[in-house]
N, C-alpha and C positions, 0 to 999 in steps of 0.2 A: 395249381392245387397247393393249399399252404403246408408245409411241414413246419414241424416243433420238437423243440429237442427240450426233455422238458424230466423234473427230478419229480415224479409222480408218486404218491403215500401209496402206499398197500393199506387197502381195506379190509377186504375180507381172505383167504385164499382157503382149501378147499381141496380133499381129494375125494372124487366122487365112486371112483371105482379104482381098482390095481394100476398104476401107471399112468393116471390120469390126474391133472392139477390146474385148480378155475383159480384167477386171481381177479379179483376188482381191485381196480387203482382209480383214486382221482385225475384224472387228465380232462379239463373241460376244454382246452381249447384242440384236443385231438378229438376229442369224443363228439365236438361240435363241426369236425371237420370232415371227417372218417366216412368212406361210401364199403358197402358191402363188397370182400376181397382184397380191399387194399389192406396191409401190413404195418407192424413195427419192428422194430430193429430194440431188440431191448439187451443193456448192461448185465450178465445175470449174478457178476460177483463182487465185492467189493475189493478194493485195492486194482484194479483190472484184471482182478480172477478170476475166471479165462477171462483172456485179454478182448477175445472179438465177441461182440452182441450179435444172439441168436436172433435170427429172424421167426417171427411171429404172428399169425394170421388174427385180426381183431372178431373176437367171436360176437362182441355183441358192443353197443353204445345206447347210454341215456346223453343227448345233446345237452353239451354245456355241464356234463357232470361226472359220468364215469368211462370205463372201458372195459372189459371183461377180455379175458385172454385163457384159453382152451388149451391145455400144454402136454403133450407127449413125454414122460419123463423115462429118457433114456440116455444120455450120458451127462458128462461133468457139471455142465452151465445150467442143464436145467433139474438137474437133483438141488443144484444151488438155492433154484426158487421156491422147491420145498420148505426152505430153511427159513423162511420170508414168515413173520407175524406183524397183526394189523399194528399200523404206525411207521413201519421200515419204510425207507426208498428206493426207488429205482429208478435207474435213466432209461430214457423212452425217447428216441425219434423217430416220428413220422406224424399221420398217414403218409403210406409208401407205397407207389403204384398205382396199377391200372385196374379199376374194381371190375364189377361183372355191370351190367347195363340192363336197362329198364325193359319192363313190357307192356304191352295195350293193357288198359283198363277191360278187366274182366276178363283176361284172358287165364288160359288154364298152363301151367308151367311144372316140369319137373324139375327138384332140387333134387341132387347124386351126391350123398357122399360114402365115401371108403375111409373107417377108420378115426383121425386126426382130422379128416378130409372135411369131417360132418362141422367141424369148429366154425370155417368164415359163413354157412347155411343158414345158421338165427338171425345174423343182422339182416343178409337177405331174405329171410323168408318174412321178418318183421318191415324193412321196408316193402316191399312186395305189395303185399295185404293192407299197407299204409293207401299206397296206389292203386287199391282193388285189382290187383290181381289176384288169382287164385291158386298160390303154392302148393304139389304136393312133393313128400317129405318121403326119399325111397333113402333110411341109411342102414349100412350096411359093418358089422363088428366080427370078432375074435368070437366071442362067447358071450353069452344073454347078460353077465354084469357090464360090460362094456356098452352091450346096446341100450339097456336099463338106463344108461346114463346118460347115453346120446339125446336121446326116447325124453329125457325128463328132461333136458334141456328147453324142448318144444314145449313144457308142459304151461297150457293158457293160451298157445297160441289157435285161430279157427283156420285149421290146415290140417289133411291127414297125414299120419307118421304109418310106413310101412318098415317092416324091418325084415334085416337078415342077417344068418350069423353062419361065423364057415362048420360050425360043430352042431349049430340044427339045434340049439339047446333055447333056441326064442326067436321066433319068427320063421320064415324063408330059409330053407337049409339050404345055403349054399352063396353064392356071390349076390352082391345087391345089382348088377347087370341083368341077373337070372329074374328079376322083377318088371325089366323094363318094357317085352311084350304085351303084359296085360294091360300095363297102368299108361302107356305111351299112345294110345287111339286118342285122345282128345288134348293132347299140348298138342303147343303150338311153339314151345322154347325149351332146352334143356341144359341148366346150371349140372357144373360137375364140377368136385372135387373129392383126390381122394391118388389111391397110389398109379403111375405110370400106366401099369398094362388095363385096368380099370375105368382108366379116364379113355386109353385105347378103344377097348370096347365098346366104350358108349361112346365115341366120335365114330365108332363103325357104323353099329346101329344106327345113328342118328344120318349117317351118311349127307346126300345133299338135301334132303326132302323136308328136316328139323332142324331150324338152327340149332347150334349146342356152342355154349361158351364152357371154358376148362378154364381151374386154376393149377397152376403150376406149383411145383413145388422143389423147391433146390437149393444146395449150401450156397452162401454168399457171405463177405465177409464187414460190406459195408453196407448194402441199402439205396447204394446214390448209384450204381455204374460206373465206380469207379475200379470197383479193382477184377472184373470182369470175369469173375469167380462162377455168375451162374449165366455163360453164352448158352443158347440152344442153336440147334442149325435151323437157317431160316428154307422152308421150301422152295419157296419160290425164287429163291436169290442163290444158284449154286454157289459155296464157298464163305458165303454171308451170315451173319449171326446177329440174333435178337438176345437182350439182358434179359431176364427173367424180372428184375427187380424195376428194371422201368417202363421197359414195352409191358411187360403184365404186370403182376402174375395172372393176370385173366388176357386169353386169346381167345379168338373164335377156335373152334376146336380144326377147321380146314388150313389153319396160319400155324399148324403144328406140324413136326415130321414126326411122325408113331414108328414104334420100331415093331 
């Protein structure tokens, strides 16, 4: 898989609700390479302030032209990219990692996301449906402006969006797992991303009977494996460890150890 390390224009950027911030960047030769899941590794200061590139889920690509990045603004580096108007740069390497994997033609699939979680969901729910499958869209927010925004993300795509929110103020009161009884009788695959105990619960659920793929989520300071910042324990290998940033960030959800 090719990587790029590359000083990408900020086009548009964007906060769509409280703590939330969409950037488009020109990167065509990422945007042309980029699979649903897989990451960037983005600069988010100048002068190297902060010194380490935050890792970052690609929420969406036009091949050969843009990139779109979904951003959780919570501490120093990414308040940074607030700061960003169209024309600035950024350095950007990747795609990085292991994306999530294809399904049968016409088959029926759920996407999970929790949160931030719901960000790498649009590339895949848009490839998906490229491959006639048929995505549905269980995400899951804080409160109804957050899900609003999740929600409008998908907005054009032909997929159902279900929602939940923990204060019951739009959708589903309560976790987006609490959805996955009704709507889980006819998949046949289950994409998740979203916080730890969340991504837990739906590899319980899903148990052996669904496949389920997880995307992982964890600090890391390079992207490459090299400074082995984000090991996980591997199950099946007492004492062994998988990077997050090159075995995934996408695992079968049974290549995990849940706590």
């Amino acid at each position: 898989m090719p990587e790029f390390q590359k000083n990408c224009t900020v086009i548009t950027g964007e906060q769509p609700a409280r703590g939330l911030l969409r950037l488009r960047l020109a990167a065509p030769e990422i945007a042309a390479a980029v699979r649903p899941g897989q990451f960037v590794m983005v600069a988010c200061g100048a002068d190297r302030d902060p010194l380490l590139r935050r890792p970052l889920s690609v929420h969406n690509a036009e091949a050969g032209a843009t990139i779109d990045l979904l951003v959780r603004v919570l501490g120093r580096g990414t308040a940074a990219l607030t700061r960003l108007r169209a024309g600035d740069t950024l350095s950007v390497l990747g795609p990085l990692g292991r994306g999530f994997g294809e399904a049968q033609e016409g088959a029926e699939v759920l996407l999970v996301g929790g949160g931030i979680g719901c960000a790498p969901l649009l590339l895949l729910a848009r490839r998906l449906l490229a491959r006639r499958a048929r995505p549905v869209l269980l995400l899951g927010a804080a409160h109804g402006a957050e899900a609003r925004a999740f929600r409008d993300c998908f907005q054009g795509l032909d997929c159902p969006v279900h929602l939940s929110t923990d204060d019951g103020s739009l959708g589903y009161h309560g976790f987006v797992t609490g959805l996955l009884p009704e709507l889980a009788a006819a998949a046949s695959r289950v994409y998740a991303c979203g916080p730890m105990p969340m991504m837990a619960a739906v590899a319980r659920f899903c148990g052996s009977r669904l496949p389920c793929e997880v995307s992982l989520e964890s600090r890391m300071a390079c992207g490459l494996g090299a400074c082995l910042g984000c090991a996980v324990p591997a199950p099946d290998r007492p004492g062994a460890y998988r990077h997050v940033c090159k075995d995934g960030p996408v695992f079968p959800a049974n290549e995990v150890l849940w706590p």
